[in-house]
C-alpha positions in Angstrom: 126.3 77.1 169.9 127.4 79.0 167.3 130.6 80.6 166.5 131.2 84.0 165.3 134.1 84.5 162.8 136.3 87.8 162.5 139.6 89.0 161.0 142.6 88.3 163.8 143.9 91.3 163.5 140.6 93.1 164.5 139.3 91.8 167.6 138.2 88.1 168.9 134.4 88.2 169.6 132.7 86.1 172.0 129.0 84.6 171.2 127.7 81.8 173.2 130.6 81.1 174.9 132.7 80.1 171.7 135.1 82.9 170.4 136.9 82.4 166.7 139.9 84.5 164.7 140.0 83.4 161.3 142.4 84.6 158.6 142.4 84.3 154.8 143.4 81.0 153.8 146.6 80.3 151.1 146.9 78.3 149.0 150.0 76.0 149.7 151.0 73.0 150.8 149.5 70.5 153.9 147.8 71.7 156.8 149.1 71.1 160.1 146.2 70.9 163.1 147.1 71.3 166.7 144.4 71.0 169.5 145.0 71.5 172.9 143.3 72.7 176.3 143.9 76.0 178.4 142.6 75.6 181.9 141.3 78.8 181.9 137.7 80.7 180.4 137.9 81.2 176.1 137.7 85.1 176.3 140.6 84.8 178.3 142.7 82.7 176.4 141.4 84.2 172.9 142.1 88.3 174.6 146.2 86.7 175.5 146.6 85.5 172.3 145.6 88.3 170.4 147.5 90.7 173.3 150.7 88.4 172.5 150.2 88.3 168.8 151.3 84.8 168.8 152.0 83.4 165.7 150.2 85.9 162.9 150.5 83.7 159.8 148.4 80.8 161.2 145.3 80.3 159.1 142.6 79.2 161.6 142.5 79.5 165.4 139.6 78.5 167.3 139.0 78.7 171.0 136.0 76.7 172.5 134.6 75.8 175.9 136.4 72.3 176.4 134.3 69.3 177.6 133.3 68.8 181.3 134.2 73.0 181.8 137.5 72.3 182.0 138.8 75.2 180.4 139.3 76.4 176.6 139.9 73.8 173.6 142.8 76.0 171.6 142.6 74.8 167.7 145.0 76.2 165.5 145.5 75.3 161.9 148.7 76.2 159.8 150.8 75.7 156.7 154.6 74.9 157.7 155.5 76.1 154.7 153.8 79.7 155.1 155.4 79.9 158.6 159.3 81.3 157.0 161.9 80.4 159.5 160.1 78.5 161.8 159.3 75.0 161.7 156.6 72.7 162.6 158.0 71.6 165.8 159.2 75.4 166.2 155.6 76.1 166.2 154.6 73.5 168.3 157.2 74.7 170.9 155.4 78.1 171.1 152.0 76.8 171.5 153.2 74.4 174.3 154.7 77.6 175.8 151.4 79.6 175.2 149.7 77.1 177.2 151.9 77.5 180.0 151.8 80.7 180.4 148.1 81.2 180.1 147.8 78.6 183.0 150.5 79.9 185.0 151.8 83.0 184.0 155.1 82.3 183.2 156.8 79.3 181.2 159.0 76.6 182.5 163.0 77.0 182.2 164.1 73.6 180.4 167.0 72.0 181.2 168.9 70.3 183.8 169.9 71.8 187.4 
């Protein structure tokens, strides 16, 4: 398969099944990698992140068909340090919440009842 590459802010385009935004990379600091699955089809998942605008300064985000066809392997690759006010596990918070609501549709309260 092979994976076609355009800007994020343009469009996500979908080419054997594999859909990619990429953004110019900075240079700065370490790279921080998160991988996690969506159980739901990559032109999906790629068309609510883009419609959500989730997270504009990460550098690389890649959605691809996860193993076995269950679902969308979400890779997203960022610099803490290019993110401003928000902070690694900040970041990690809102994919976690991403996730949810792509599955579900809406994201769990925290908290004790």
């Amino acid at each position: 398969m092979q994976a076609q590459r355009i800007g994020l802010g343009i469009a996500v385009a979908s080419l054997a099944g594999v859909a990619v935004a990429t953004l110019a990379r900075p240079r700065h600091s370490e790279r921080v990698s998160k991988t996690f699955t969506v159980n739901r089809p990559p032109e999906q998942v790629a068309q609510l992140w883009l419609d959500l605008d989730l997270l504009p300064k990460v550098e690389n985000v890649r959605f691809d068909p996860a193993p076995g066809g269950r679902g969308t392997e979400v890779r997203v690759r960022f610099r803490p340090r290019l993110m401003g006010k928000l902070r690694k596990t900040s970041v990690q918070e809102q994919l976690r919440e991403f996730k949810q609501l792509a599955e579900t549709g809406e994201i769990a309260a925290g908290g004790a009842l």
